[in-house]
C-alpha positions, 0 to 999 in steps of 0.5 A: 132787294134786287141783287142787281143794285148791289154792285157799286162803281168805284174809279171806273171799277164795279164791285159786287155787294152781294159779299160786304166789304169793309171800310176802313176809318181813317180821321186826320183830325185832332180830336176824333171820339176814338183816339187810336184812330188819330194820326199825327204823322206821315208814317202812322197814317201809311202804316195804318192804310198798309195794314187795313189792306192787308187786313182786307179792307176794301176802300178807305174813308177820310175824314178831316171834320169830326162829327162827334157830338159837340165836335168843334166847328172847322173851317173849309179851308182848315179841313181841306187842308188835312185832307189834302195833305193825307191825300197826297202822301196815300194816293201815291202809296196806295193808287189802286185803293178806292178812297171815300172823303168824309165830308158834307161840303162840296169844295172838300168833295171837287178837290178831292175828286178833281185833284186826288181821284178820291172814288166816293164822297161820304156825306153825313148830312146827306145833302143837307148841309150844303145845298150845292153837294147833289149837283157836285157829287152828279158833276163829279161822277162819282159814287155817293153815301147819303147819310140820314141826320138832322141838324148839325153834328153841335146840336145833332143830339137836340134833334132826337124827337121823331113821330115814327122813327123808322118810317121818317128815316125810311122817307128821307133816304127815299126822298133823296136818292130819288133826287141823286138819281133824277141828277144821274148819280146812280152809284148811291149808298144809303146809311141810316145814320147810327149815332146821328140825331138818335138815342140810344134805344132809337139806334137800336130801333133803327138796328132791329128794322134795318132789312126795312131799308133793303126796299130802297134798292141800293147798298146800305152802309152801317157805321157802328163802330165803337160809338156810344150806342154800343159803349153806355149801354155796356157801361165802358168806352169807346177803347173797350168797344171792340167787342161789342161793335163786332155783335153790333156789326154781326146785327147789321149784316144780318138785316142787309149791311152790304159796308161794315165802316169801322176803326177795327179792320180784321175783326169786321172781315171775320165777322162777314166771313162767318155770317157769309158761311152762316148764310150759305147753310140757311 
């Protein structure tokens, strides 16, 4: 990888992705797979932000869809409307945190680009549920995660047969970073999609050739955090997780994460502060 396309331009800022950084999840939807990361009210949701950044939190994502498997579907007016409304209280509070909008419709992205600032969209579907999202994300201007899955999040675990796993991933994330930049969308992410369309040993497939994905030439972003990959291979849930998500991560910055996404702040940031000093010696 070209240490040259590890910085990332958020709000007309440029950070560097030679040090990973944190996100911090952030869902205002009822039904999220992790329950402490639901929140019901104004007050929870600005503490919660409050203490991401104090826990080092680069930039927060914003979800108001979830995409668990068998989520329930939920409108686009329905979904800009939880957005809108966390939106308006954090933006005032925290103006200088750089936001992600977790989303895969464009209408959610324009307004919460054209309305709140919002620096970057997260787009699970990577393009391929609405075909109207690379047009937008290249009108916005702003900085764009292309996630691989395959279908919708109510049948994305119907979608799991590959020939060559690795290289079909591989081609698709190439495919359409190709297309984002002939668009003039420069500041791409690229996420292989953990959880996504993937079994449990495909996930892990997946971990092991992460450093495969580092000759697409842009940042990757690893989104582990206290999914069913980690909890049923350790026979728990997704409450009891934290441990094995920090192994996790620790996996995923050593084959070249440059964005840890996760529920658990404080313990993502000590994890790149030992695998920054582990580096420095090896």
């Amino acid at each position: 990888m070209n240490d040259s396309n590890l910085f990332l331009k958020l709000n007309n800022q440029l950070y560097d992705l030679r040090t990973p950084v944190v996100m911090g999840i952030l869902n205002v939807t009822p039904d999220s797979f992790f329950m402490r990361s639901r929140f019901r009210t104004d007050r929870t949701l600005l503490q919660q932000v409050e203490q991401f950044i104090k826990e080092g939190a680069t930039l927060i994502d914003i979800g108001g869809y979830s995409t668990r498997p068998q989520a329930a579907p939920v409108s686009t007016d329905e979904e800009i409307r939880r957005i809108s409304d966390a939106l308006e209280i954090i933006c005032k509070k925290f103006p200088d945190t750089p936001i992600s909008v977790d989303t895969f419709r464009s209408p959610v992205a324009r307004m919460a680009v054209e309305h709140f600032g919002a620096a970057m969209i997260n787009d699970i579907s990577g393009g391929t549920l609405d075909p109207m999202m690379f047009e937008t994300v290249a009108d916005l201007g702003v900085a764009y995660v292309l996630m691989h899955t395959r279908g919708t999040p109510q049948n994305m675990q119907a979608n799991t047969d590959y020939e060559d796993l690795v290289s079909e991933v591989l081609q698709f994330l190439q495919k359409k970073v190709a297309q984002l930049h002939l668009l003039g969308v420069n500041d791409v992410v690229i996420d292989p999609g953990f959880g996504f369309a993937k079994t449990l040993n495909q996930n892990y497939q997946l971990l092991s050739k992460l450093s495969y994905f580092q000759e697409i030439n842009v940042p990757i972003l690893a989104g582990v955090s206290r999914k069913s990959m980690i909890y049923k291979l350790l026979g728990t849930d997704p409450e009891n997780a934290l441990n094995g998500t920090t192994a996790v991560n620790m996996l995923a910055l050593m084959g070249g994460a440059s964005i840890l996404r996760v529920h658990d702040v404080k313990e993502a940031v000590e994890a790149i502060k030992i695998y920054n000093e582990y580096r420095k010696h090896s």
